[in-house]
N, CA, C and O atoms as CSV, one atom per row, in Angstrom:
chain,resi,resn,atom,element,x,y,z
A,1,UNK,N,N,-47.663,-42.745,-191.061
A,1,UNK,CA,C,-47.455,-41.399,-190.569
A,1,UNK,C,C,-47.732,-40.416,-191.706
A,1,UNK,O,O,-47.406,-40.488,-192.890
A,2,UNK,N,N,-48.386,-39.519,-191.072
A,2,UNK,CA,C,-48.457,-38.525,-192.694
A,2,UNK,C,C,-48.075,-37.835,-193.518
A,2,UNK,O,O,-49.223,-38.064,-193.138
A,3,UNK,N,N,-47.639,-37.116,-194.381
A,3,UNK,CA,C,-46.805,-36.139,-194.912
A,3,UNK,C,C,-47.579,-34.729,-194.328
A,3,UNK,O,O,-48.718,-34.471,-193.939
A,4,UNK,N,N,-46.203,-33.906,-194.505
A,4,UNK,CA,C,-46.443,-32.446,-194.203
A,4,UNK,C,C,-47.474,-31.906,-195.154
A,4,UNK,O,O,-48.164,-30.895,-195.025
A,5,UNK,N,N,-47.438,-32.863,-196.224
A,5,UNK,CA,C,-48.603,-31.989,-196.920
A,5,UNK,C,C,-50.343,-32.616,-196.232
A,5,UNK,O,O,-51.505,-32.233,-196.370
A,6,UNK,N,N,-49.964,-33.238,-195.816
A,6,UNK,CA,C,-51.618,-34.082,-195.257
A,6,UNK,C,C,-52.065,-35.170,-196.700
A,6,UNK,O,O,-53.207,-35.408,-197.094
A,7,UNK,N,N,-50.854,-35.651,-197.233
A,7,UNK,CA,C,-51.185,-36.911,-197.496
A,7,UNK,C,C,-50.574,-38.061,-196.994
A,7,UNK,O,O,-49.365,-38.079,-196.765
A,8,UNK,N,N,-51.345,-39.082,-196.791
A,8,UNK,CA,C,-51.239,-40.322,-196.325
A,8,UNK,C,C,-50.188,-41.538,-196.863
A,8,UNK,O,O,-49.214,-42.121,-196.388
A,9,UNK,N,N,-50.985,-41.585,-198.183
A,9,UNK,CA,C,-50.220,-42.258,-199.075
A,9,UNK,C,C,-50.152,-42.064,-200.842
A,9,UNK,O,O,-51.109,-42.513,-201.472
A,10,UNK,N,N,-49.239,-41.526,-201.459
A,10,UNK,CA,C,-49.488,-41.977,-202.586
A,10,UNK,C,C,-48.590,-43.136,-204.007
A,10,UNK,O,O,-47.416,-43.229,-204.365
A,11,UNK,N,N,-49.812,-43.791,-204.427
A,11,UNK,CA,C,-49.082,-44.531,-205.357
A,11,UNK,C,C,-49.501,-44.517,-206.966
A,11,UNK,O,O,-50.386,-43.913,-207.573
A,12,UNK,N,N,-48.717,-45.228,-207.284
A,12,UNK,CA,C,-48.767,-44.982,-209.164
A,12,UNK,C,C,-48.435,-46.393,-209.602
A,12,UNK,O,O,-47.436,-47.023,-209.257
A,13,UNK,N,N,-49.862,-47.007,-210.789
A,13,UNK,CA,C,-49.527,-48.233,-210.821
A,13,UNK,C,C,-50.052,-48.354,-212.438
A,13,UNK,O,O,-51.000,-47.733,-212.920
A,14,UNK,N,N,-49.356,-49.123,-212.992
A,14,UNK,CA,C,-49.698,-49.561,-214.614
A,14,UNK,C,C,-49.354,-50.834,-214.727
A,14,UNK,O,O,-48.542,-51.243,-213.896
A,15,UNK,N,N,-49.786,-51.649,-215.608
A,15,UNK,CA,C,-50.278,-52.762,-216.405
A,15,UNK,C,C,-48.812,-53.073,-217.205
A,15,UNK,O,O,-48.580,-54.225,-217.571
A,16,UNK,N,N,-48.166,-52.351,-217.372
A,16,UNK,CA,C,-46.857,-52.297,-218.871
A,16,UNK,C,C,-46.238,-53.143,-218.092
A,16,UNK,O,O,-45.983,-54.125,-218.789
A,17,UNK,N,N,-45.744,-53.346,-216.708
A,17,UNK,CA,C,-44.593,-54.446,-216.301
A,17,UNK,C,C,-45.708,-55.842,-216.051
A,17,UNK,O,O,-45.296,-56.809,-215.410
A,18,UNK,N,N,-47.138,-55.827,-216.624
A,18,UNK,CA,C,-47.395,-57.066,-216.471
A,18,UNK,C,C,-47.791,-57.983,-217.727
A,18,UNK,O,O,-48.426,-57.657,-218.730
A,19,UNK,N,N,-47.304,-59.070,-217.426
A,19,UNK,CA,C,-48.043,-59.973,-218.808
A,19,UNK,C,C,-48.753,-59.617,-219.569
A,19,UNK,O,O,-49.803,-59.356,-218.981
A,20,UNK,N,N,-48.878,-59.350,-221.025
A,20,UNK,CA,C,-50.355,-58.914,-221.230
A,20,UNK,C,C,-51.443,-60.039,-220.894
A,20,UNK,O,O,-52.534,-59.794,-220.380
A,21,UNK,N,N,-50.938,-61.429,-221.295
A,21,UNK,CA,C,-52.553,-61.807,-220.603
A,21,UNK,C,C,-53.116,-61.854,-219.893
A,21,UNK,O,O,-54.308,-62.144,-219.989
A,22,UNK,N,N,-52.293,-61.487,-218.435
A,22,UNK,CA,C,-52.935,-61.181,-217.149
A,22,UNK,C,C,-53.336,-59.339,-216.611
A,22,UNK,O,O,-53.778,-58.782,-215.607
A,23,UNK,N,N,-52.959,-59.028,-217.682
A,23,UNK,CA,C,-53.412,-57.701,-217.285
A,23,UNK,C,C,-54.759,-56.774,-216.415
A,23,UNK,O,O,-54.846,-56.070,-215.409
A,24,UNK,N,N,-55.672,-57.278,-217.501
A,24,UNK,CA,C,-56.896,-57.501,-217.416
A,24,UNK,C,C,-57.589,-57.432,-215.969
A,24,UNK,O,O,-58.357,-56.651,-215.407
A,25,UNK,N,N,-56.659,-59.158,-215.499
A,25,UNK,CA,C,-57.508,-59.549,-214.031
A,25,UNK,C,C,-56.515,-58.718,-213.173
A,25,UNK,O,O,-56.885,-58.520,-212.015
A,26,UNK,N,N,-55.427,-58.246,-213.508
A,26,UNK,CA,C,-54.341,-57.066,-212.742
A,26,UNK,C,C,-55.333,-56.036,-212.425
A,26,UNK,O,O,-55.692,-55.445,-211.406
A,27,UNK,N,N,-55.656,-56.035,-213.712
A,27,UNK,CA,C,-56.728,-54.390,-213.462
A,27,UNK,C,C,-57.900,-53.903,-212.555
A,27,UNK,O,O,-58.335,-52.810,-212.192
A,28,UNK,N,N,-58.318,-55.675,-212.287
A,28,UNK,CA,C,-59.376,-55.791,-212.222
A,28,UNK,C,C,-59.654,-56.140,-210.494
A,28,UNK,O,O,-60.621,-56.102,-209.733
A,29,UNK,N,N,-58.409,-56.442,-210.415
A,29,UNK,CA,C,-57.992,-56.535,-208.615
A,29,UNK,C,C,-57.533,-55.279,-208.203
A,29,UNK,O,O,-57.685,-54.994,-207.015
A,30,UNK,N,N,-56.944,-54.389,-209.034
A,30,UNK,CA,C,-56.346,-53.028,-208.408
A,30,UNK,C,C,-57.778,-52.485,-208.293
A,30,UNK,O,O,-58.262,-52.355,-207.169
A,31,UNK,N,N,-58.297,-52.247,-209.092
A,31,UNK,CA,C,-59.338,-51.124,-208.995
A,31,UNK,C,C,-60.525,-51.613,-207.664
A,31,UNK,O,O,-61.137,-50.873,-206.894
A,32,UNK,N,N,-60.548,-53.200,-207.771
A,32,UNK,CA,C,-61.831,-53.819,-206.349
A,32,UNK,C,C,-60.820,-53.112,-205.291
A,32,UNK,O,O,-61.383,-52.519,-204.371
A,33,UNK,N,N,-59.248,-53.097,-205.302
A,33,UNK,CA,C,-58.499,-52.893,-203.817
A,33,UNK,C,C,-58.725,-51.297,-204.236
A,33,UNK,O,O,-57.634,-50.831,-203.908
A,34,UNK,N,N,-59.225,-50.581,-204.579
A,34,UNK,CA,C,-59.618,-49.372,-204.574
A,34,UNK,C,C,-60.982,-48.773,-203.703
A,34,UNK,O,O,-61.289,-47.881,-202.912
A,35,UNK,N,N,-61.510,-49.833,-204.379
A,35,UNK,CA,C,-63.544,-49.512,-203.416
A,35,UNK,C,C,-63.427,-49.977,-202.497
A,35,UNK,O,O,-62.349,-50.490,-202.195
A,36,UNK,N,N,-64.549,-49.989,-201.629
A,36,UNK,CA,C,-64.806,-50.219,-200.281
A,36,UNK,C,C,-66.066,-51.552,-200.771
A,36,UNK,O,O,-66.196,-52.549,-200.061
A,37,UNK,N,N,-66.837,-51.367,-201.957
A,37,UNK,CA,C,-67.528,-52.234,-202.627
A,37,UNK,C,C,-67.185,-53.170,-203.259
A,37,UNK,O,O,-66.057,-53.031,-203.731
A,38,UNK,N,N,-67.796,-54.329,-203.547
A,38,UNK,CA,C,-67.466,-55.248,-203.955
A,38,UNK,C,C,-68.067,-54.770,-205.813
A,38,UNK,O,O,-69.202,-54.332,-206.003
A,39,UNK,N,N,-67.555,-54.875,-206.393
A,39,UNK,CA,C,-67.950,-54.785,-208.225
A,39,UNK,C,C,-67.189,-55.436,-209.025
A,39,UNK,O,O,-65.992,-55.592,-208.784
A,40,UNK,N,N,-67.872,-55.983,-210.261
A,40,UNK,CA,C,-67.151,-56.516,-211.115
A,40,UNK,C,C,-66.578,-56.126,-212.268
A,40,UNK,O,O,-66.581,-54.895,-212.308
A,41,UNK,N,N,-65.960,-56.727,-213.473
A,41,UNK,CA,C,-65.782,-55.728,-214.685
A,41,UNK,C,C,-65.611,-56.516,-215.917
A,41,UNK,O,O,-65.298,-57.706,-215.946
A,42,UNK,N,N,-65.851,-55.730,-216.974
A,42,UNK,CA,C,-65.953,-56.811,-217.992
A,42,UNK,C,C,-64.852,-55.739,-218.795
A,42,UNK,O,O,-64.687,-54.532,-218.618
A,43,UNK,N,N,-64.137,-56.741,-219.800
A,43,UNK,CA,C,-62.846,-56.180,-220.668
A,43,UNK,C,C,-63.138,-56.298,-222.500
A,43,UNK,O,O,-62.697,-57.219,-223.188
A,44,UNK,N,N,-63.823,-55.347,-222.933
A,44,UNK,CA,C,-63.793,-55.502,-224.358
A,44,UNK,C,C,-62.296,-56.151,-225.132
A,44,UNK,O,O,-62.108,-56.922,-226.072
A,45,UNK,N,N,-61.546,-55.524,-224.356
A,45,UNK,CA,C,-60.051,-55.674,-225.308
A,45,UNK,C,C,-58.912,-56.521,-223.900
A,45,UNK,O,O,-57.988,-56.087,-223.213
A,46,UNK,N,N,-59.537,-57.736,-223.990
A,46,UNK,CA,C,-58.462,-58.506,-222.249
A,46,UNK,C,C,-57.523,-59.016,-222.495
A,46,UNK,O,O,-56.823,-59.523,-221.619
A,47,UNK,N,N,-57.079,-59.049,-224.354
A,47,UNK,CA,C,-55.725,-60.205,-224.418
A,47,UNK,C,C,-54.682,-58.624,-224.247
A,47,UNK,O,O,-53.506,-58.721,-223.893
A,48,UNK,N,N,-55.342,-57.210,-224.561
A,48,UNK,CA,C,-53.809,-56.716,-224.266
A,48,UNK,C,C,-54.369,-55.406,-224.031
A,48,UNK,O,O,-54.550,-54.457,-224.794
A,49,UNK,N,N,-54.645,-55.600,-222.563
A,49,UNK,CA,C,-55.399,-53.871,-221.647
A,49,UNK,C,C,-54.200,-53.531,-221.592
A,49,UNK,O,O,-53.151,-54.076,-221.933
A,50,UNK,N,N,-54.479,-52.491,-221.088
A,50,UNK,CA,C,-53.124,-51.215,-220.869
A,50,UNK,C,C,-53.891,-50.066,-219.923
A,50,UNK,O,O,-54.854,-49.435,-220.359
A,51,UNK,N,N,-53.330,-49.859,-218.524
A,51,UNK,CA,C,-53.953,-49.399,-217.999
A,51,UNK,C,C,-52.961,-48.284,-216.692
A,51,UNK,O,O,-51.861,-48.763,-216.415
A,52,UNK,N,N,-53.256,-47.149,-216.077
A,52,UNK,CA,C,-52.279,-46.790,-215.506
A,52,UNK,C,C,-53.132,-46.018,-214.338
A,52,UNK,O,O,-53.863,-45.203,-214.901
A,53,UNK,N,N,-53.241,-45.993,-213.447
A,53,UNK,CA,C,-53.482,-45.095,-211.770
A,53,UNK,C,C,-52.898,-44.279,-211.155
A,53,UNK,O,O,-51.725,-44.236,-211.528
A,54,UNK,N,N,-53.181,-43.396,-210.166
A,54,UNK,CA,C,-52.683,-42.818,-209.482
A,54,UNK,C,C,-53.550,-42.571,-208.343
A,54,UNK,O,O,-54.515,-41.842,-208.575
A,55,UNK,N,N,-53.431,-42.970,-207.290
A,55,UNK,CA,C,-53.781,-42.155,-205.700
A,55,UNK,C,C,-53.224,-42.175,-204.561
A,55,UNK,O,O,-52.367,-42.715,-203.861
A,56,UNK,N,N,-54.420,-40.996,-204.653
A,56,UNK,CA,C,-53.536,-39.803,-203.590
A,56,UNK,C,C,-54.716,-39.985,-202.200
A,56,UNK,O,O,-55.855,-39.519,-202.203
A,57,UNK,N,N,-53.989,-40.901,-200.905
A,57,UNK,CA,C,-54.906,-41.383,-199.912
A,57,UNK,C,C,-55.126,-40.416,-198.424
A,57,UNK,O,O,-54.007,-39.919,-198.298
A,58,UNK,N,N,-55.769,-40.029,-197.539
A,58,UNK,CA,C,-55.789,-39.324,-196.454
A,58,UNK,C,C,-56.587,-40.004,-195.850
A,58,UNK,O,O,-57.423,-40.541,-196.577
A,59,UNK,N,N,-56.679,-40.225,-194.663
A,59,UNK,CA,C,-57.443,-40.916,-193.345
A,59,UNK,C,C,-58.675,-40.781,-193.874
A,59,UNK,O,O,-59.109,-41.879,-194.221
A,60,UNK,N,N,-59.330,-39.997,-194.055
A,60,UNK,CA,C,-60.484,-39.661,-194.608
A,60,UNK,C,C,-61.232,-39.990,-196.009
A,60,UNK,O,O,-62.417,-40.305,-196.119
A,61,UNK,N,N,-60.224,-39.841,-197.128
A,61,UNK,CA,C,-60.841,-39.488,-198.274
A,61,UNK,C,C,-59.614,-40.219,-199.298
A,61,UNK,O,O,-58.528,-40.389,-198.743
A,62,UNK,N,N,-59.703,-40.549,-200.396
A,62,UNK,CA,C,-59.236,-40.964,-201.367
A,62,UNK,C,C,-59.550,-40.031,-202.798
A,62,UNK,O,O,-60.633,-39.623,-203.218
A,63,UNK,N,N,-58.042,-39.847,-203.421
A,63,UNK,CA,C,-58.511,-39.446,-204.941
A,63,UNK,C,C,-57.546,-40.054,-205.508
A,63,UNK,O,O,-56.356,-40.169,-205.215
A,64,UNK,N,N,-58.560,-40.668,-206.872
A,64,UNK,CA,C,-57.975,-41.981,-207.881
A,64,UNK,C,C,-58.328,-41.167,-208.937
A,64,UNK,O,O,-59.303,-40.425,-209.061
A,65,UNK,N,N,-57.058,-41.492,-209.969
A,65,UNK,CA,C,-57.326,-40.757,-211.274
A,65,UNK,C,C,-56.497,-42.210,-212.025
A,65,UNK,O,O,-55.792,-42.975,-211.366
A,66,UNK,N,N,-56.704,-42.326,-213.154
A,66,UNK,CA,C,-56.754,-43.149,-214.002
A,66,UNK,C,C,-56.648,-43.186,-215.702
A,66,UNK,O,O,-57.190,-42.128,-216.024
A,67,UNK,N,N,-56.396,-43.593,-216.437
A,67,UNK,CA,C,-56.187,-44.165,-217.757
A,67,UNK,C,C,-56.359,-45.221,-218.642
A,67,UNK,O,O,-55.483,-45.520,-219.454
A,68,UNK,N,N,-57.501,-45.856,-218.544
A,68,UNK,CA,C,-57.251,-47.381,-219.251
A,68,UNK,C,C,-58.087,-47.272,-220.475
A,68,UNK,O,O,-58.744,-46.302,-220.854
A,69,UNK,N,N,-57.875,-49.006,-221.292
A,69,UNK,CA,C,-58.557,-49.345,-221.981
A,69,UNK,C,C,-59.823,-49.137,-222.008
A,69,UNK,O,O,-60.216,-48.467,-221.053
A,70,UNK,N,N,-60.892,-49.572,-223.001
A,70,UNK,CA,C,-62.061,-50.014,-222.318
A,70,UNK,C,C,-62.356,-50.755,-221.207
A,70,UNK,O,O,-61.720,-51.805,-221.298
A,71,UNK,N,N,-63.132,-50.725,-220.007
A,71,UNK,CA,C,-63.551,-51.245,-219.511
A,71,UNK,C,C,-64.926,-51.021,-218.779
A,71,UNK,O,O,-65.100,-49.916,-218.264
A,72,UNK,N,N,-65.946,-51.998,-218.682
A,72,UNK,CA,C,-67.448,-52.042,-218.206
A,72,UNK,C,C,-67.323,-52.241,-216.467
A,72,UNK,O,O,-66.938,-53.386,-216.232
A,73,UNK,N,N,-67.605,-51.220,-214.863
A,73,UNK,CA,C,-67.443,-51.495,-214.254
A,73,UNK,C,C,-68.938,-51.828,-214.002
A,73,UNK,O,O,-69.807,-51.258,-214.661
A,74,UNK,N,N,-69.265,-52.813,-212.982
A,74,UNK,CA,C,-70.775,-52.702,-212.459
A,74,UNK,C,C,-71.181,-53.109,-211.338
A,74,UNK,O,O,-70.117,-53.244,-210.733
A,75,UNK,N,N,-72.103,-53.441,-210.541
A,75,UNK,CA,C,-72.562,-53.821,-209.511
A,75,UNK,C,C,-74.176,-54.462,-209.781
A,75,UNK,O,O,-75.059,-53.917,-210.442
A,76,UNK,N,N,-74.256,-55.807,-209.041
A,76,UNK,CA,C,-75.145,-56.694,-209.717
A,76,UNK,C,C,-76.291,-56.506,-208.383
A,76,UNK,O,O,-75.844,-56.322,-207.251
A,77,UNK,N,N,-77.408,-56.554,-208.567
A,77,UNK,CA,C,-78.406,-56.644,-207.097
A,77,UNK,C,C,-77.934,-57.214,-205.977
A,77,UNK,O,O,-78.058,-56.653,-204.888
A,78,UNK,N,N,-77.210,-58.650,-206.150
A,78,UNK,CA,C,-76.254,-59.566,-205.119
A,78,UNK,C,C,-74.831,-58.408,-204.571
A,78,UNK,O,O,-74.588,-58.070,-203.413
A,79,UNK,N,N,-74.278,-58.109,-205.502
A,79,UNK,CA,C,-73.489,-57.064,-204.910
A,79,UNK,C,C,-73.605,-56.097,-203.404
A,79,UNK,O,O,-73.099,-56.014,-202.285
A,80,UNK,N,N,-75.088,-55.200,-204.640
A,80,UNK,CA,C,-75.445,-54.302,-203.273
A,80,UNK,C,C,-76.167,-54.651,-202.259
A,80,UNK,O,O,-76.300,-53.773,-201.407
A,81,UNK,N,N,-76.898,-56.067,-201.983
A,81,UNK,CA,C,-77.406,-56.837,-201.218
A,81,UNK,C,C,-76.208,-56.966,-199.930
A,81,UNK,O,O,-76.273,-56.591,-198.759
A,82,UNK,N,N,-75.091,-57.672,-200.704
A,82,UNK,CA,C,-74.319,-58.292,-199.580
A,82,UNK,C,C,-73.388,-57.476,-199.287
A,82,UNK,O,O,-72.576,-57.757,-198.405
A,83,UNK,N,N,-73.336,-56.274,-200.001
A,83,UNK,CA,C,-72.225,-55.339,-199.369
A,83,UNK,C,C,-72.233,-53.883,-199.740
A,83,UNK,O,O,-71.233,-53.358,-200.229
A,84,UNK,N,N,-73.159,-53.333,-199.552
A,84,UNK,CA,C,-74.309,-52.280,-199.488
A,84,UNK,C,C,-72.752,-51.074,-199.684
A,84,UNK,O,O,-71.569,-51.390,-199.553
A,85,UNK,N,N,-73.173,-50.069,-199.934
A,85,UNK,CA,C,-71.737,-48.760,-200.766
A,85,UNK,C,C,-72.511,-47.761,-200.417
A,85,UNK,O,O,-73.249,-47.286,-201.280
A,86,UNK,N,N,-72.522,-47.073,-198.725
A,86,UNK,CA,C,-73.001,-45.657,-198.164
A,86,UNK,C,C,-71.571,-44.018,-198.928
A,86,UNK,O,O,-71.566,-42.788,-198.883
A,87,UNK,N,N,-71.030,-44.658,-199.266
A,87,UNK,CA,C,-69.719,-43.829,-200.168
A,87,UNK,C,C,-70.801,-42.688,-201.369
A,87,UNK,O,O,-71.949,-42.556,-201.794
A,88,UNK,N,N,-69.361,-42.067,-201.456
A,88,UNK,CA,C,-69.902,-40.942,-202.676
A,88,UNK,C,C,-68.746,-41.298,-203.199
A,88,UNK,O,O,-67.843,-42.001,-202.744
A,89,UNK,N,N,-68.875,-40.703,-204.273
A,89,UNK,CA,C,-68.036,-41.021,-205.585
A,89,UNK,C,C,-68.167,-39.588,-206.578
A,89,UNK,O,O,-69.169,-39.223,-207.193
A,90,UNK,N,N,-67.039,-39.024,-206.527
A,90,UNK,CA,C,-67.098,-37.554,-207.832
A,90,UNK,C,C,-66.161,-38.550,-208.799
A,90,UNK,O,O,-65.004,-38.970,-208.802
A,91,UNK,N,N,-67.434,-38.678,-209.664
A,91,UNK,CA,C,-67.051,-38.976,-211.091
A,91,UNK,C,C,-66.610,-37.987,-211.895
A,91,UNK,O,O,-67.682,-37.444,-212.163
A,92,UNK,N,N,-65.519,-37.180,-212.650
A,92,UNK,CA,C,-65.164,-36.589,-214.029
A,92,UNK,C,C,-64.095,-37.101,-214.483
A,92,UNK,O,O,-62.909,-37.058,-214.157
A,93,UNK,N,N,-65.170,-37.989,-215.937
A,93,UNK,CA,C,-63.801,-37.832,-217.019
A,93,UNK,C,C,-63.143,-36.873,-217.931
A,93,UNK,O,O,-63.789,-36.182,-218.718
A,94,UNK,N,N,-61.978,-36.836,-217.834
A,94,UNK,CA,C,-61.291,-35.444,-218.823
A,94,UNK,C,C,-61.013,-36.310,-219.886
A,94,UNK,O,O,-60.229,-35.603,-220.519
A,95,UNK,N,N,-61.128,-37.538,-220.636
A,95,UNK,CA,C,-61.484,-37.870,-221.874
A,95,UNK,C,C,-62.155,-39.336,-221.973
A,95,UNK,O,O,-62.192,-40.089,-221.000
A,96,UNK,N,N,-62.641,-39.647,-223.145
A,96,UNK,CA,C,-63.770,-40.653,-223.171
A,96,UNK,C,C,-64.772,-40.530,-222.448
A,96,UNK,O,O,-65.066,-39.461,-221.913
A,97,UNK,N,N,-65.222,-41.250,-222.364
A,97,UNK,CA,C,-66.747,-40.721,-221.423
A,97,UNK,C,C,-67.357,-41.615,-220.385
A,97,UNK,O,O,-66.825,-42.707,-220.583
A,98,UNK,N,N,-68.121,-41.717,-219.467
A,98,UNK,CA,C,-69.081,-42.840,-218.716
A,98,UNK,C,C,-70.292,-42.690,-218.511
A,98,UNK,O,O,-70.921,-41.673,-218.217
A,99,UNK,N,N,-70.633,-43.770,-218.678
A,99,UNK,CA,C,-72.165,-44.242,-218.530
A,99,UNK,C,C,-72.295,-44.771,-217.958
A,99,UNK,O,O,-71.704,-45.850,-217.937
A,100,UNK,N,N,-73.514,-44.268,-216.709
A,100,UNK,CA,C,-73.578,-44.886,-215.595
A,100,UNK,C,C,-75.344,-45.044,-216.092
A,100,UNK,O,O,-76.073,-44.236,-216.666
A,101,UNK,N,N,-75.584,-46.312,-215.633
A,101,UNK,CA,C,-77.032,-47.222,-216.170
A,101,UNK,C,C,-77.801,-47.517,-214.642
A,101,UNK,O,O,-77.014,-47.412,-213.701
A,102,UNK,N,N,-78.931,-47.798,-214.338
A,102,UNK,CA,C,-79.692,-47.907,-213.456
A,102,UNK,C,C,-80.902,-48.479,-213.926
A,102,UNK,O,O,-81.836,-47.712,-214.158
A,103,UNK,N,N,-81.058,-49.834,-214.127
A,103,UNK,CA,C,-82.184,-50.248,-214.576
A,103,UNK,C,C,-82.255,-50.166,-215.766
A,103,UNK,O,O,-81.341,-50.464,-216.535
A,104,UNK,N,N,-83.732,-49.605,-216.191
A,104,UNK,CA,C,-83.921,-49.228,-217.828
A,104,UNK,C,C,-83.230,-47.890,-218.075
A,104,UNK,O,O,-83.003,-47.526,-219.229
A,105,UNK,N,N,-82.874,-47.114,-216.971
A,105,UNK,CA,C,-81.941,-45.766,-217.594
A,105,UNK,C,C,-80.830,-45.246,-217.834
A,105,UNK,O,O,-80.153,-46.068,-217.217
A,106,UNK,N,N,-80.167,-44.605,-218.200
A,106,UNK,CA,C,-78.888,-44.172,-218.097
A,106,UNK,C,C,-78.536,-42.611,-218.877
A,106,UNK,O,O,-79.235,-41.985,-219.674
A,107,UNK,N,N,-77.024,-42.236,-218.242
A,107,UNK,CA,C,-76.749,-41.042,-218.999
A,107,UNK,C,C,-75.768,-41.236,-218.895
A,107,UNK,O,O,-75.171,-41.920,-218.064
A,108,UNK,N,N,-75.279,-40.407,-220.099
A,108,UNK,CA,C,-73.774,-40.491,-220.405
A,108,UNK,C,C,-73.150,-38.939,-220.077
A,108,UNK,O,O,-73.770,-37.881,-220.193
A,109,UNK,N,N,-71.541,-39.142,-219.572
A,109,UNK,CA,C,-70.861,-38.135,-219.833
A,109,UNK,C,C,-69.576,-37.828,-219.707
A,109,UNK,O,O,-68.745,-38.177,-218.869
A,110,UNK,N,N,-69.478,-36.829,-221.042
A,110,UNK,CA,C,-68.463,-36.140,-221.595
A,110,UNK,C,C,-67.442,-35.602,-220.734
A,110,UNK,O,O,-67.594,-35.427,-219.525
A,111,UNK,N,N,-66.052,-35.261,-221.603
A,111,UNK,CA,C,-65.074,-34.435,-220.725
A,111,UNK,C,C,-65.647,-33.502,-220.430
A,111,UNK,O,O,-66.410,-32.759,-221.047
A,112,UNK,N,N,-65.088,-33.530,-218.940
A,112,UNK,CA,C,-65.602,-32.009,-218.327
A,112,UNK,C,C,-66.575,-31.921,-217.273
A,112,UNK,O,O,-66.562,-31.221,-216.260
A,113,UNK,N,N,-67.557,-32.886,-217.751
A,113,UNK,CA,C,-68.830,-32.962,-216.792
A,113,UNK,C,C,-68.570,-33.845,-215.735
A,113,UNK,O,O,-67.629,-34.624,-215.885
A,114,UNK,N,N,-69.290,-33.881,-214.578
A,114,UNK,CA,C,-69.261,-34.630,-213.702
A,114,UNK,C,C,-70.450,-35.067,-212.263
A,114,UNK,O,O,-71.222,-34.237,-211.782
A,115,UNK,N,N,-70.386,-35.950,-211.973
A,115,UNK,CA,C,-71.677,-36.114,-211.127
A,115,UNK,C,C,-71.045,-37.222,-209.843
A,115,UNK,O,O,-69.986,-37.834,-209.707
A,116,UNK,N,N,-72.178,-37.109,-209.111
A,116,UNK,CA,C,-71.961,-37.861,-207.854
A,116,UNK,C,C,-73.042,-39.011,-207.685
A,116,UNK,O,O,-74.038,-38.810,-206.990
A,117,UNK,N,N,-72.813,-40.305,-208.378
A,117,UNK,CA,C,-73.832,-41.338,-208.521
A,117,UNK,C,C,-74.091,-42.036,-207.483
A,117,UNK,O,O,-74.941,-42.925,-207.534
């Protein structure tokens, strides 16, 4: 049922009440139960991520905001083969940055900026 404000659902989730060595694949299942796509992720730092979420859900639309470690998200040709992503996505980070790659290209970006990949 919805709230008076016209949200659906919201939740708030971090890594600190879990193991650190399972963190990682914690992270790594919250964020797939986030997309509608199937993607994978790779963990520079996996013996002790630290990571924290927030969203805010409506029948319609989702907004996820976030905090973590490093992490590499991606999608492999087999990915978008078997489970194709008609979605938009407003990417802005307000610190560190992302790089989103496509083949031989890519661009990076800064706090502040933002795009729809």
């Amino acid at each position: 049922m919805p709230t008076t404000d016209g949200v659906d659902s919201f939740e708030s989730t971090t890594t600190h009440h879990v193991a650190r060595h399972e963190r990682a694949d914690y992270w790594a299942e919250l964020v797939q139960s986030h997309q509608r796509a199937r993607l994978s992720s790779v963990f520079p730092h996996q013996r002790d991520f630290h990571g924290r979420s927030v969203r805010r859900r409506t029948a319609s639309y989702q907004m996820i905001g976030w905090e973590a470690d490093a992490v590499t998200y991606y999608r492999t040709a087999e990915h978008v083969c078997t489970d194709s992503d008609e979605d938009y996505r407003l990417m802005l980070p307000t610190t560190g940055h992302i790089t989103i790659r496509q083949n031989d290209r890519h661009t990076s970006m800064a706090p502040g900026t933002g795009c729809l990949p």
